[in-house]
C-alpha positions as CSV (number, residue, x, y, z in Angstrom):
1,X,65.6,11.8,42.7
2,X,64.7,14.3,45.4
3,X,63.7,13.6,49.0
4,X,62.0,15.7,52.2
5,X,64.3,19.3,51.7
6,X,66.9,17.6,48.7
7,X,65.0,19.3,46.1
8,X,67.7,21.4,45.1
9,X,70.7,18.5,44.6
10,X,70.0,15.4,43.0
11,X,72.6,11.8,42.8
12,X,73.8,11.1,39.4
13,X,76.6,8.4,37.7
14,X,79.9,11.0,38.1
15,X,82.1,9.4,35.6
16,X,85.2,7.5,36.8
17,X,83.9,7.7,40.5
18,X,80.7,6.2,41.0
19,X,78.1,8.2,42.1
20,X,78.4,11.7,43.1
21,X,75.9,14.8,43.4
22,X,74.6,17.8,41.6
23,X,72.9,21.0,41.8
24,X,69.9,21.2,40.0
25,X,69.6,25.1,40.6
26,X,72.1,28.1,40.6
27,X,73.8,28.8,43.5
28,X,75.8,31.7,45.2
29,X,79.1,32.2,47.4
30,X,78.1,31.4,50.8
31,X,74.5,29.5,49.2
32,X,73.0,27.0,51.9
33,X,72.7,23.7,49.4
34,X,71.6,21.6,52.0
35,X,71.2,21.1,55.9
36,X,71.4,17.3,56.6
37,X,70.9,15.9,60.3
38,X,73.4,12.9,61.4
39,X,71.3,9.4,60.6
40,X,73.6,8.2,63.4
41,X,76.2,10.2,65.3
42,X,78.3,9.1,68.8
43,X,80.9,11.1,71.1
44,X,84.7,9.9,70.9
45,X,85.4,7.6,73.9
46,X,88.2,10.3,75.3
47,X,85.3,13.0,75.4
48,X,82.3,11.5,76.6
49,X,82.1,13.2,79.9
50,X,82.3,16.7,78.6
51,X,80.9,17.4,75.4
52,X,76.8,16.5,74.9
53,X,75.8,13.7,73.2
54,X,72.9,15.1,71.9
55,X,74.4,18.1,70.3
56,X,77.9,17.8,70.5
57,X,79.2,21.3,72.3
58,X,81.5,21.0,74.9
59,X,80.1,22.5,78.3
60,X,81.1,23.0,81.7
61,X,78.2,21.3,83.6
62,X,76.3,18.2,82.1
63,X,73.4,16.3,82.8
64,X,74.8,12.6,83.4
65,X,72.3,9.6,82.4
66,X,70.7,8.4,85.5
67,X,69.9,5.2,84.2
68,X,73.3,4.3,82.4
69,X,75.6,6.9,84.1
70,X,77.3,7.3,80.3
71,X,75.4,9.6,78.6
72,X,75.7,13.3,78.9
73,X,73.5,16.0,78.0
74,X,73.7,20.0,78.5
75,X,70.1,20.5,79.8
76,X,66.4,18.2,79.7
77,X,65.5,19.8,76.3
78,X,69.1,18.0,74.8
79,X,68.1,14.8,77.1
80,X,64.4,14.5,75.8
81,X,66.1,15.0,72.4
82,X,68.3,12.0,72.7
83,X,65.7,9.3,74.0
84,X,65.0,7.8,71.0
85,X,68.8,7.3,69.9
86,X,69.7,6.3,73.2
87,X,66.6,4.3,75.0
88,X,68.2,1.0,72.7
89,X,72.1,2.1,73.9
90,X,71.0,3.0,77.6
91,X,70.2,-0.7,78.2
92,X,72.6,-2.2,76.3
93,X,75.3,-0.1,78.7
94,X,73.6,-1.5,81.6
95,X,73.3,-5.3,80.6
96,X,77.0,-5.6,79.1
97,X,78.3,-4.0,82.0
98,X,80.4,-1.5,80.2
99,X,80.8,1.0,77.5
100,X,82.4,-0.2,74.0
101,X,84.4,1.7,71.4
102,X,82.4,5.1,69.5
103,X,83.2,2.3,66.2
104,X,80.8,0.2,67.7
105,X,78.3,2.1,69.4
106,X,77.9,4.2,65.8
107,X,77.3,0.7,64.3
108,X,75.0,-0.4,67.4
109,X,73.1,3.3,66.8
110,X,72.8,2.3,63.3
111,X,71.7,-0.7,63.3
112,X,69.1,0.3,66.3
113,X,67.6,2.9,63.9
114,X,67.1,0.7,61.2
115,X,65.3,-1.6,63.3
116,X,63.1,1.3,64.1
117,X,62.8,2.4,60.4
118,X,63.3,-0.7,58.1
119,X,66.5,-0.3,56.4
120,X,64.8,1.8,53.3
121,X,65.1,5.5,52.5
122,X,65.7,7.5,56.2
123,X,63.2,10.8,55.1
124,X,65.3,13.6,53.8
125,X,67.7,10.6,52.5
126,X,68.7,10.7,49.1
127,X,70.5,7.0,49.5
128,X,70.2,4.5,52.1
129,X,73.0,2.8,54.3
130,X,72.9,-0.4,52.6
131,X,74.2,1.5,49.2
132,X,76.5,4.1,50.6
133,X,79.9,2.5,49.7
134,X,82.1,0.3,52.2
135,X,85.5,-0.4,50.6
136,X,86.1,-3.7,52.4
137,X,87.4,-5.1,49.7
138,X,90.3,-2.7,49.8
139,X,91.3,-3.5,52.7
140,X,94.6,-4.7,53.8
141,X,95.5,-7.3,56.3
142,X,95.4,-4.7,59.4
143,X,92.3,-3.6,58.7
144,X,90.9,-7.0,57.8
145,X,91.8,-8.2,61.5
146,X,90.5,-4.2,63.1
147,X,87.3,-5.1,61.4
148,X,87.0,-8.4,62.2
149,X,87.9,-7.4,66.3
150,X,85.4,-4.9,65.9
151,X,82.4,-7.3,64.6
152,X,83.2,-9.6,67.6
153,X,83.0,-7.3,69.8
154,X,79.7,-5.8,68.5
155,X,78.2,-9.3,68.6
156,X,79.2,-9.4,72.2
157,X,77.7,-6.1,73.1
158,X,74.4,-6.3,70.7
159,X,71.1,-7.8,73.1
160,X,69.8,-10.7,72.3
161,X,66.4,-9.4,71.9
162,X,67.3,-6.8,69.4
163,X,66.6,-7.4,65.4
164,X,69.8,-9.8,64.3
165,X,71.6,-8.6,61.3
166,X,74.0,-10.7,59.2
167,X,78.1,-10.5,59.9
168,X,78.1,-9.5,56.5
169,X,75.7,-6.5,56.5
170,X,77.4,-5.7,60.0
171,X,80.8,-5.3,58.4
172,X,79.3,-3.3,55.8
173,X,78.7,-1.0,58.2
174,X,81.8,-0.9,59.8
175,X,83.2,-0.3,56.3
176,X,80.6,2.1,55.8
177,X,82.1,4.1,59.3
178,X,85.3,3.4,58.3
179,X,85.5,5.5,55.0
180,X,82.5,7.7,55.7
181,X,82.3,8.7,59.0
182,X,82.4,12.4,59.6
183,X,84.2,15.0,61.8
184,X,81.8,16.6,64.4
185,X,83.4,19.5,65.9
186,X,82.9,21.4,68.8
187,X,80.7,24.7,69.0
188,X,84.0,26.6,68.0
189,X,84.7,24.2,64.9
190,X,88.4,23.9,66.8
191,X,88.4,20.4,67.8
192,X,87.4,17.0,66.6
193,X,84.6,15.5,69.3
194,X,82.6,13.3,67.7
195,X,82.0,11.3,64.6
196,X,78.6,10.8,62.4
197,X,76.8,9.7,59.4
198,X,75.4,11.4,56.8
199,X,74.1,9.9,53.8
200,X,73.8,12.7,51.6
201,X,76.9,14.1,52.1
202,X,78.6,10.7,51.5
203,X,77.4,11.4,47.6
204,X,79.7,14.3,47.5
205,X,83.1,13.7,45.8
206,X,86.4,15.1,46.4
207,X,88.1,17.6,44.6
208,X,91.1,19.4,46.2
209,X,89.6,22.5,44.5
210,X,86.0,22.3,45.3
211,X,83.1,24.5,44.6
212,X,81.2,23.7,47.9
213,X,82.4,23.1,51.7
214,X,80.7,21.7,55.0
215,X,80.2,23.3,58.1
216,X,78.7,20.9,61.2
217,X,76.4,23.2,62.7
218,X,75.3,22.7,66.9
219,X,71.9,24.1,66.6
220,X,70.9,27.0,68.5
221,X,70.7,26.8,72.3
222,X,69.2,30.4,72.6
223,X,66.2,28.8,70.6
224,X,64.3,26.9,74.0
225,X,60.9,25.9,72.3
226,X,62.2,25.7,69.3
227,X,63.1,23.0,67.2
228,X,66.4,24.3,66.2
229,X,67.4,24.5,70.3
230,X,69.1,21.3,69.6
231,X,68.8,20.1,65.9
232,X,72.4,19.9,65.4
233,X,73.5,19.2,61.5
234,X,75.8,19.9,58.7
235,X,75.1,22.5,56.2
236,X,76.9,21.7,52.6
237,X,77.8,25.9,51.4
238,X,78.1,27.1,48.1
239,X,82.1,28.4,47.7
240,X,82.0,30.2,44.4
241,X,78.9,30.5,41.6
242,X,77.1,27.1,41.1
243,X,75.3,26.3,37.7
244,X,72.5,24.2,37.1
245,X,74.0,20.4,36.2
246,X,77.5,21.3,38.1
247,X,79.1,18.7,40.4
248,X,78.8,19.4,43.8
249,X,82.2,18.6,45.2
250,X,84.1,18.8,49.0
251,X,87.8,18.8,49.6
252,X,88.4,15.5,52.0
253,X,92.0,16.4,52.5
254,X,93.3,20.1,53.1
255,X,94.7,21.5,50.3
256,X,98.3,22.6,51.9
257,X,100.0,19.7,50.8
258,X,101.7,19.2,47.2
259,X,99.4,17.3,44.6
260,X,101.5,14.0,44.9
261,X,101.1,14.3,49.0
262,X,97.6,15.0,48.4
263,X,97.2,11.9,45.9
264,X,98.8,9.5,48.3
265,X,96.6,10.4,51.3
266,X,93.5,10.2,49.5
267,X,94.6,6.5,48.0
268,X,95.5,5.7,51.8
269,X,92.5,6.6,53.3
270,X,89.8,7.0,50.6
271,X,91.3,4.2,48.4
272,X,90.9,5.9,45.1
273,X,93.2,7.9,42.7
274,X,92.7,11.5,42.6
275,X,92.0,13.0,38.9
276,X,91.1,16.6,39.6
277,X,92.7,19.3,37.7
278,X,95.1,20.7,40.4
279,X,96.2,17.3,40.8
280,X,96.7,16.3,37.0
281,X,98.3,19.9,36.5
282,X,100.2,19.8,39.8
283,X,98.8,23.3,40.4
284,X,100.5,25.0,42.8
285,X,103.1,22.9,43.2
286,X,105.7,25.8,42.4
287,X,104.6,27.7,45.1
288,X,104.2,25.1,47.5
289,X,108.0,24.3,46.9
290,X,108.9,28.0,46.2
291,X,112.4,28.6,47.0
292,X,114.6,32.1,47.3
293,X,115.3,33.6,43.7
294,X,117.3,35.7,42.5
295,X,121.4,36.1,42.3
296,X,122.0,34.1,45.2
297,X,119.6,31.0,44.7
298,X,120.5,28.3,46.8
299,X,121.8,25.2,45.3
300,X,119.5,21.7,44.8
301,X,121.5,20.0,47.7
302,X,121.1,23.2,49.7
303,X,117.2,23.0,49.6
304,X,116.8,19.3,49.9
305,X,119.3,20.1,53.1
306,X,116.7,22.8,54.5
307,X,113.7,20.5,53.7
308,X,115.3,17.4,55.8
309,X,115.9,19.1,58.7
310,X,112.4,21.0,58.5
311,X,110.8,17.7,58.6
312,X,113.4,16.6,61.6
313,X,112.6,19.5,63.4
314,X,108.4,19.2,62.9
315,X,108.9,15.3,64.3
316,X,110.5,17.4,67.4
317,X,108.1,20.2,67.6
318,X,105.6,17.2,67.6
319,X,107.2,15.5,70.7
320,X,108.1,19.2,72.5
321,X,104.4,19.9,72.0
322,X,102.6,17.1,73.4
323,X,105.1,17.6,76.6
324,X,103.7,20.9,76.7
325,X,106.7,21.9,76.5
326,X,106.1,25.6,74.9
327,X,109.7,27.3,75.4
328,X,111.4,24.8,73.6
329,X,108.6,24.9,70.6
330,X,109.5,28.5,70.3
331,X,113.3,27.4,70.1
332,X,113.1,25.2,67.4
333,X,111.0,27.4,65.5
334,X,113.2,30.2,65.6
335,X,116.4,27.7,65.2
336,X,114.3,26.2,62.0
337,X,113.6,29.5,60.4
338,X,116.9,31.3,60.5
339,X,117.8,28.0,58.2
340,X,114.9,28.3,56.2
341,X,114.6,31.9,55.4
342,X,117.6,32.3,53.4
343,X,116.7,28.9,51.3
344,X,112.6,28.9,50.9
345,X,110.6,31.3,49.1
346,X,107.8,32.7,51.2
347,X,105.0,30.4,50.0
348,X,106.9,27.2,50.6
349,X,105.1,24.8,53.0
350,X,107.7,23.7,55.4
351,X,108.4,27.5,55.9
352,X,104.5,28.1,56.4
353,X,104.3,25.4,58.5
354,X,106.6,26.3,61.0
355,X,105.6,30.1,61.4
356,X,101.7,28.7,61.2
357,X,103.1,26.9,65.0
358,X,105.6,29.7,66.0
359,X,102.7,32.4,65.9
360,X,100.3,29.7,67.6
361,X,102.8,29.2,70.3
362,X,104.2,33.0,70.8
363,X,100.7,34.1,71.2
364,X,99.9,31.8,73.9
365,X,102.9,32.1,75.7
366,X,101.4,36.2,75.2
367,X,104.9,36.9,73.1
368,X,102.1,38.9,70.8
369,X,105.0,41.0,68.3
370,X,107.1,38.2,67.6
371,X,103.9,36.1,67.0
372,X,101.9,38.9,65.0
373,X,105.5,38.8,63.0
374,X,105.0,35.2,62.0
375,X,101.4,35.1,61.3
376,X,101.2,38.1,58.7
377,X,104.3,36.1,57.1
378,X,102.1,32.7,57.4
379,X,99.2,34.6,56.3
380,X,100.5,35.8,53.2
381,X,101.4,32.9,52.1
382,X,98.3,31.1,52.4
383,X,96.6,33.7,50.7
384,X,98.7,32.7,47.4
385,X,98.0,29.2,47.8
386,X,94.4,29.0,49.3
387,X,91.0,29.1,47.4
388,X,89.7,32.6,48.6
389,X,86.8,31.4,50.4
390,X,88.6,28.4,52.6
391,X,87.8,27.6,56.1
392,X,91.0,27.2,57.1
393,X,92.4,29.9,55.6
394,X,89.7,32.3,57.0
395,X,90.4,30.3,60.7
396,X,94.4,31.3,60.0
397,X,93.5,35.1,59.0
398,X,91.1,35.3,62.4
399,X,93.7,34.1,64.4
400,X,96.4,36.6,62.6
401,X,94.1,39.3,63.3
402,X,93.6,38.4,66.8
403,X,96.9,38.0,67.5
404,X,97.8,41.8,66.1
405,X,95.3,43.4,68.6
406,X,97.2,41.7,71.3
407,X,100.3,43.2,69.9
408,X,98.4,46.7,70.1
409,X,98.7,47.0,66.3
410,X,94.8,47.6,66.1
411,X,95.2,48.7,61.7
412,X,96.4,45.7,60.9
413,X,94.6,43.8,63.4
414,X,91.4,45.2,62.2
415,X,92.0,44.5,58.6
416,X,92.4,41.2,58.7
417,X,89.6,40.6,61.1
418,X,87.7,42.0,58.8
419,X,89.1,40.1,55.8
420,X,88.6,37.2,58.3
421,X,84.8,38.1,58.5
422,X,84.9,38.3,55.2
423,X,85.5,34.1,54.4
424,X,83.7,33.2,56.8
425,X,80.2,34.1,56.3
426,X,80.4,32.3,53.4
427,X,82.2,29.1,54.5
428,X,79.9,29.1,58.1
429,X,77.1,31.5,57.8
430,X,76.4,34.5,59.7
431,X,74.9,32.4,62.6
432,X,77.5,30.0,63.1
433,X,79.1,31.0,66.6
434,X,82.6,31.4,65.1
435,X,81.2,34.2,62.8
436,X,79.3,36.0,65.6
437,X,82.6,35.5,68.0
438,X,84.4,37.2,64.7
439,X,81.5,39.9,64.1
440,X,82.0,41.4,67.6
441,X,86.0,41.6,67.3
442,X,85.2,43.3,64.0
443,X,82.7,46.1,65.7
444,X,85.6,46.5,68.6
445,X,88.3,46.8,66.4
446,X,86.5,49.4,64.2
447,X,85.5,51.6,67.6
448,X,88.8,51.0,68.7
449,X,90.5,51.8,65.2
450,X,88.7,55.4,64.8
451,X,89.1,56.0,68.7
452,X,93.3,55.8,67.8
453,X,92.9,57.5,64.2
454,X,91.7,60.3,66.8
455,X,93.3,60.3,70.2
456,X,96.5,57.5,70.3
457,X,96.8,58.3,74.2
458,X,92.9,58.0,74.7
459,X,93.2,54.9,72.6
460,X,95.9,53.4,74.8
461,X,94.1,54.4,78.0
462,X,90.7,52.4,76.3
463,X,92.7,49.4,75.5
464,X,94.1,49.1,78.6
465,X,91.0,48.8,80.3
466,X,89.6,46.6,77.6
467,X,92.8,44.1,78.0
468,X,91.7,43.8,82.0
469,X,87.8,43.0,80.6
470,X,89.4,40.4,78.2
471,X,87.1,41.3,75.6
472,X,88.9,39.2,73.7
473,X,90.2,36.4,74.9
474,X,94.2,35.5,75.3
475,X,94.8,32.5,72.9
476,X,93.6,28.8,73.8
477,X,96.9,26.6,74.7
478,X,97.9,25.3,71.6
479,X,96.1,22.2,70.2
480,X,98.5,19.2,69.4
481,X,95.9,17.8,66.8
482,X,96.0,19.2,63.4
483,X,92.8,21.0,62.4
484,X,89.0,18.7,62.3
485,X,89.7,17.2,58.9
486,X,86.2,16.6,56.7
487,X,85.9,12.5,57.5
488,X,86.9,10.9,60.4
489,X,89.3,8.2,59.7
490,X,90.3,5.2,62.4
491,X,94.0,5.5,62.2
C-alpha cells in the first residue's frame, strides 16, 4: 500500500509486533526514505511564548496572536501557515477563557482536523489515527486516572458547536499521544520543544540497533516564496545499506544503557518486550560494564562499591545541576572519577557518564583542557559502543571537537570535527542547520590547521583575533534535560 510520496516504504504484518514497515527499494547511508509532515503537532506549555508554533524554532522576537494572545509565530508567512490548525483552537482559547495542557490541545488539533478531513486516510498517510495503536489497555491505575482527568478536561474545553466524538474514540487518542507522540526539537536538535504526530513513522519498530534514524527538520526560512519557508517535518534516513523487503526500524531508547536497562524502559513506556538481537545476545554488555584488567583487577565488591556511589553521586550532580550550581558539578566529577578510574574500564557507562557532564560543564565554565581531557576519554568510549553513524554519538564528537579548539589544540580539534561532519550528513543531511553550523567549523579549522602547520606564532596571533569574533561560539550553559529522546512520553 503506497500513498502521495510513500512509494518507496510500504506497512506489512512484522512478526511478534504487529505492524511495522519496509523498504520496497535499496537504500544508502544517509538515504532520505521518507519526509512526513506532523498530522497534528502543539508547543509544550513551558515554551509557548518563545518557540513558533508553526515551525517550532526558537526565536528572539515573535508574532503573538492578536485574536487569542497564545499563539506565536516567527513572521506572517509562519502565521498564514498556521490558520488552518489554529482558526478551530484560536476560538476555543477565547471562549474557555484559558489555555489547557499541550495533551489536550494535540487531542483538540486532532480531533479538529478530522472534522475537516473525515477521519479516513490524511494524503501522504499510510494508516489513519483510528488504527495507529493506543495501549489503553496497558495501562495501570495512574494512568487510568491521568487519562481519565485529561478526557474531562478536553470535554470542558471542546465547543459545543464542534463535531462530538465518543469518550471512547477521545481516549483513543489520548492513548494514541500517549505512546506515540513525538519529540520536536528546536532548529539546533538540542532541546525538546514540542510534541507531534506522525502516522507513518508510528509504523516504524524499535530496534536498539537500527538501520534507519529520524531527524525533525524546521523547514527552511531562507526559502520566502517557497513552500519549504515553513514546511517543517521529519525525515526517516537510511543508517547503513537498505535491501529491498528489509525492515525499516528506529531506536526509541538510546542505546547507552545495558540490554536489561534498555528492556525495562521500553516495557515501561512502550509496553512491549524487546527481542532484537543486541538485546537477546546482550551485545555489548561487556563493554558497557568493562572494568580495569590486568594484574591488579579489582575485586567484585570493589566494583559493585564504585558503581553505588556513581549512581549516588549522578542523583547529586542531578540536584547540583538544576541549582546551577556548576563549581560543585565539577567537584563531584573529579571526586567521582579519581574512584572510578582505578576500578572501570574505559568503556564503562557510569565512567562515560560522568566525563560525558564533566567535559559539558568544564567547557562552559571555559576550563577548555581539563574539559578537552574528558571528552576525548568520553569520546573514545562511545566510539566502541555506538553504531558508527549515531546522532548522538556524532552530537558528542562535535562537541569534543569544539571543545579542543577552545583549548587551542586545533589537530585534534579539527579531526574530530571532521569525523563529526562525517556522522552527521548522514544522520541529518547536509542541509539540516546543525550540519551547516558543523561545515563552517570544519572549513575554519582546516585554514586554521594549515595556517599553524606553517607559522605557530601567526597562528596564535589569527586565533586570538578569531576568539574576540567568537566564530565559534563558547559552550551553551549546560542543559539539565537529557538529550530529545525519539517519542515524547508524559512522565
Amino acid at each position: 500500500m503506497t500513498k502521495g510520496g510513500m512509494e518507496s516504504v510500504e506497512v506489512f504484518a512484522a512478526e511478534g509486533k504487529g505492524r511495522g514497515l519496509r523498504a520496497r527499494k535499496e537504500f544508502l547511508p544517509g538515504d532520505v526514505i521518507f519526509a512526513e509532515p506532523a498530522y497534528a503537532a502543539v508547543v509544550f506549555d513551558s515554551l509557548t511564548h518563545i518557540i513558533c508554533h508553526t515551525c517550532f524554532k526558537r526565536q528572539e522576537r515573535l508574532h503573538r496572536c492578536g485574536q487569542c494572545k497564545f499563539a506565536y509565530y516567527c513572521d506572517r508567512t509562519c502565521q498564514r501557515a498556521a490558520w488552518l490548525d489554529h482558526k478551530s483552537e484560536c476560538s476555543a482559547v477565547k471562549r474557555h477563557g484559558k489555555v489547557p495542557t499541550e495533551n489536550i490541545r494535540l487531542a483538540a488539533r486532532i480531533l479538529w482536523r478530522m472534522e475537516r478531513e473525515g477521519s479516513g486516510l490524511a494524503e501522504g498517510c499510510l494508516v489513519s489515527i483510528d488504527e495507529l495503536q493506543n495501549h489503553v489497555d496497558n495501562f495501570g491505575e495512574e494512568e487510568k486516572k491521568e487519562l481519565h482527568a485529561d478526557v474531562e478536561s478536553f470535554l470542558e474545553f471542546w465547543p459545543p458547536q464542534s463535531q462530538q466524538f465518543g469518550i471512547q474514540f477521545i481516549s483513543h487518542v489520548f492513548g494514541v499521544i500517549n505512546c506515540n507522540g513525538f519529540t520536536l526539537s528546536d532548529q539546533r536538535g538540542l532541546q525538546a520543544v514540542g510534541v507531534g504526530i506522525f502516522p507513518n513513522l508510528c509504523q516504524a519498530n524499535h530496534d536498539c540497533w537500527p538501520n534507519c534514524t529520524v531527524i525533525f527538520n524546521n523547514g527552511n526560512h531562507e526559502a520566502v516564496r517557497s513552500m519549504f519557508h515553513t514546511q517543517m517535518r521529519i525525515e526517516l534516513r537510511a543508517l547503513s545499506k537498505i535491501s529491498p523487503g528489509d525492515e525499516l526500524t528506529v531506536a526509541y531508547v538510546d542505546f547507552l544503557n545495558v540490554s536489561e536497562e534498555r528492556r525495562k524502559q521500553l516495557k515501561k513506556q512502550y509496553y512491549f518486550d524487546c527481542t532484537c538481537e543486541h538485546c537477546k545476545k546482550q551485545i555489548k554488555d561487556d563493554l558497557m560494564l568493562a572494568v580495569k584488567e590486568g594484574e591488579n583487577k579489582p575485586s567484585a565488591e570493589t566494583v559493585k562499591e564504585v558503581i553505588q556511589f556513581s549512581k549516588d553521586t549522578l542523583e547529586k550532580i542531578n540536584k547540583a545541576r538544576l541549582e546551577g550550581v556548576y563549581h560543585e558539578v565539577v567537584r563531584l566529577c573529579r571526586e567521582c572519577l579519581k574512584k572510578q578510574e582505578p576500578v572501570l574500564g574505559e568503556t564503562n557507562i557510569y565512567l562515560l557518564r560522568i566525563l560525558s557532564i564533566a567535559s559539558e560543564v568544564l567547557s562552559y565554565l571555559q576550563m577548555f583542557e581539563e574539559a578537552a581531557d574528558y571528552a576525548k576519554r568520553m569520546v573514545d568510549g562511545y566510539l566502541k559502543i555506538y553504531h558508527p553513524n549515531n546522532a548522538q554519538l556524532g552530537m558528542a564528537v562535535m562537541r569534543a571537537g569544539v571543545t579542543h579548539w577552545h583549548a587551542g589544540l586545533i589537530e585534534a580539534g579539527h579531526g574530530l570535527i571532521c569525523k563529526a561532519y562525517a556522522i552527521l550528513l548522514v544522520t541529518h543531511g547536509p542541509s539540516h542547520p546543525i550540519t551547516k553550523d558543523l561545515e563552517v567549523m570544519r572549513v575554519q579549522t582546516e585554514m586554521e590547521l594549515r595556517m599553524f602547520q606553517q607559522n605557530e606564532f601567526m597562528y596564535y596571533k589569527m586565533r586570538e583575533a578569531a576568539l574576540k569574533n567568537q566564530k565559534i561560539q563558547v559552550m551553551p550553559e549546560p542543559s539539565n534535560e537529557p538529550s530529545p529522546s525519539l517519542f515524547h512520553k508524559k512522565e
